[in-house]
C-alpha positions as CSV (number, residue, x, y, z in Angstrom):
1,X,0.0,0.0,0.0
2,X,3.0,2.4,0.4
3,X,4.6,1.9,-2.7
4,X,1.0,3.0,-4.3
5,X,1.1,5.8,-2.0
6,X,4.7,7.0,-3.3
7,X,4.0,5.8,-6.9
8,X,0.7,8.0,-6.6
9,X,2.7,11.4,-5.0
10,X,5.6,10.9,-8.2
11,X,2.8,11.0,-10.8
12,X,0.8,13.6,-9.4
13,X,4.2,15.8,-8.6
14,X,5.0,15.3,-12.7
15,X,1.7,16.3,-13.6
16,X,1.7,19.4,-11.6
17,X,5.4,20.2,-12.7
18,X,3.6,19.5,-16.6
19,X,1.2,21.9,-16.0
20,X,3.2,24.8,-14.8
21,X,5.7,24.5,-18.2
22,X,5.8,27.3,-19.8
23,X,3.2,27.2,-23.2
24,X,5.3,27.0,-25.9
25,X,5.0,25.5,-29.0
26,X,4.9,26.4,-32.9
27,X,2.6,29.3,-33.7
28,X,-0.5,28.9,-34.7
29,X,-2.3,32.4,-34.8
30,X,-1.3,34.4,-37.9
31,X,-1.2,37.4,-35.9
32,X,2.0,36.1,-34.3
33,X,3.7,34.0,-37.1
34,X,7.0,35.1,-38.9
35,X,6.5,34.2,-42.6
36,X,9.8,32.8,-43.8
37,X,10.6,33.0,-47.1
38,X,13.6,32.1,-49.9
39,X,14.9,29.6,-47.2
40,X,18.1,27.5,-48.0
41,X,21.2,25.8,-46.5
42,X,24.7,25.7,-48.6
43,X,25.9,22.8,-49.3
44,X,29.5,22.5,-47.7
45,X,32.7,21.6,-48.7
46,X,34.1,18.0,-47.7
47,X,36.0,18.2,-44.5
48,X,33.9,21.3,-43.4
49,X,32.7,20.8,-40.0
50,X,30.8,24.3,-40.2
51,X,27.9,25.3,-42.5
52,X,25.2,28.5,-43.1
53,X,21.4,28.6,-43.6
54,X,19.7,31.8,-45.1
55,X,16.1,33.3,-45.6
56,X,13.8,36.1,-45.1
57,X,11.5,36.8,-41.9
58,X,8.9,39.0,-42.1
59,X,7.1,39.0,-38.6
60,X,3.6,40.9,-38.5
61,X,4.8,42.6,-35.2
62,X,8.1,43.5,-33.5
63,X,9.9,40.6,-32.3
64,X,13.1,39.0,-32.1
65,X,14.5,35.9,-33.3
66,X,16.2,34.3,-29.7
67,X,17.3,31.2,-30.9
68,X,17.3,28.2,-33.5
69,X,18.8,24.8,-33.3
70,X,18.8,22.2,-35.9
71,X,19.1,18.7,-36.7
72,X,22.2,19.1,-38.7
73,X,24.7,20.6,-36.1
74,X,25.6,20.7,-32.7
75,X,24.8,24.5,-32.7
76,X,23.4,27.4,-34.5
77,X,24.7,31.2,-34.1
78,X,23.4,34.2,-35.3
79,X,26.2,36.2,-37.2
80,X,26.7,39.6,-39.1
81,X,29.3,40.1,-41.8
82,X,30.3,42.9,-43.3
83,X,33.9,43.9,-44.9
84,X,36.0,47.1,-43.4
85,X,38.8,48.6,-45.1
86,X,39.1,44.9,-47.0
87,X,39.0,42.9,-44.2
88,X,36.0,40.6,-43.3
89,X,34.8,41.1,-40.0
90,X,32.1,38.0,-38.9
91,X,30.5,38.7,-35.2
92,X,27.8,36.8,-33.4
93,X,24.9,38.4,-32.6
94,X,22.7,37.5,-29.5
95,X,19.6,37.8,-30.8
96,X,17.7,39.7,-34.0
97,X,15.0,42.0,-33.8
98,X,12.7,41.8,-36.3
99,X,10.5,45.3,-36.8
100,X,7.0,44.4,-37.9
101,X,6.6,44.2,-41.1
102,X,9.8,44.9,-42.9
103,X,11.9,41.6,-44.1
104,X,14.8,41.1,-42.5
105,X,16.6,38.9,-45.1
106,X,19.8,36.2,-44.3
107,X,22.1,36.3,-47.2
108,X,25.4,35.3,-48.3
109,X,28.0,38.4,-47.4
110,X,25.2,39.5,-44.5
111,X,23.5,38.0,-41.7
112,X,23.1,34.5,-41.6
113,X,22.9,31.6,-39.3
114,X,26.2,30.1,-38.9
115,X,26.1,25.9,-38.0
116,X,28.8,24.6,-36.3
117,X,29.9,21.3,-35.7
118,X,28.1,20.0,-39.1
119,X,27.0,16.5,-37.6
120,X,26.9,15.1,-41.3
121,X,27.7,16.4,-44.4
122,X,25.4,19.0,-46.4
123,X,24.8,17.7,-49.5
124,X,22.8,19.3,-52.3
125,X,19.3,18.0,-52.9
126,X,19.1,17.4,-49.4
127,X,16.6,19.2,-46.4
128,X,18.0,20.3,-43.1
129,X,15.0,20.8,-40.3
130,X,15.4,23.4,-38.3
131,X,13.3,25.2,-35.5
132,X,13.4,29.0,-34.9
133,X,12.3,30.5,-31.7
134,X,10.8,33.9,-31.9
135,X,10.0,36.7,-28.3
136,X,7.2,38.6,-28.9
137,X,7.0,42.5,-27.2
138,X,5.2,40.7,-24.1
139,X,7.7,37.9,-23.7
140,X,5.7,35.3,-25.3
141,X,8.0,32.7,-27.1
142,X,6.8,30.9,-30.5
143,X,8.4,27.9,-32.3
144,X,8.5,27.8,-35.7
145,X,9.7,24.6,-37.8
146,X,10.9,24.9,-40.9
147,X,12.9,22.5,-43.7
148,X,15.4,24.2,-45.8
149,X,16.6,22.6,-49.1
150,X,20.1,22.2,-49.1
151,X,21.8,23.7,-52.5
152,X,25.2,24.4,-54.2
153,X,27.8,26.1,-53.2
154,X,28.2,29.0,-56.3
């Protein structure tokens, strides 16, 4: 009878501990979903062990893009690049703000999302899943999943 009792206190103490997660999860209202748009991953080099994934967000209101993980790589960064007096400086950037309706777009030379620690190679005609977690102005936090086609390096 008191190993029901203890069995009984672990369940209900993980269903309480459920119930006060936070709610997070992929968006579902349209009022709070970042459209992403011309979405791809470059197919690396052999031996690489980093890679970079690019597209357009275009959130209906101000929000920021806090983090994305993905399938493909140990971990995902946010970077800037831009060249001064010749020389290519890369940075990471904590998080991106995204201004409500203006596309912010990830491109070769510019932002992107930089992979590291490729688990597997990226090879062309491939997809690469990835999720992308978004803070609204309140502190609400959205998931979005998305699968990018993996394409040539040119």
């Amino acid at each position: 009878m008191i190993l029901y009792k203890q069995i009984f206190k672990v369940l209900f103490l993980l269903a309480f501990l459920a119930a006060c997660e936070p709610k997070t999860g992929v968006a579902t209202s349209l009022a709070t979903e970042v459209k992403i748009t011309d979405s791809w991953v470059r197919e690396n080099a052999p031996g690489q062990s980093v890679g970079a994934a690019y597209m357009t967000l275009n959130s209906p209101q101000d929000s920021t893009l806090v983090y994305v993980e993905t399938s493909v790589a140990s971990s995902v960064e946010i970077h800037s690049m831009r060249i001064e007096n010749n020389v290519m400086k890369m940075r990471m950037l904590e998080e991106l703000s995204l201004k409500a309706g203006k596309p912010e777009k990830l491109a070769p030379g510019g932002l992107h999302l930089m992979l590291f620690d490729l688990k597997t190679p990226l090879k062309a005609g491939e997809n690469a899943a990835f999720k992308l977690c978004f803070k609204d102005q309140a502190g609400n936090i959205t998931h979005q999943n998305v699968t990018l086609p993996i394409k040539p390096a040119s």
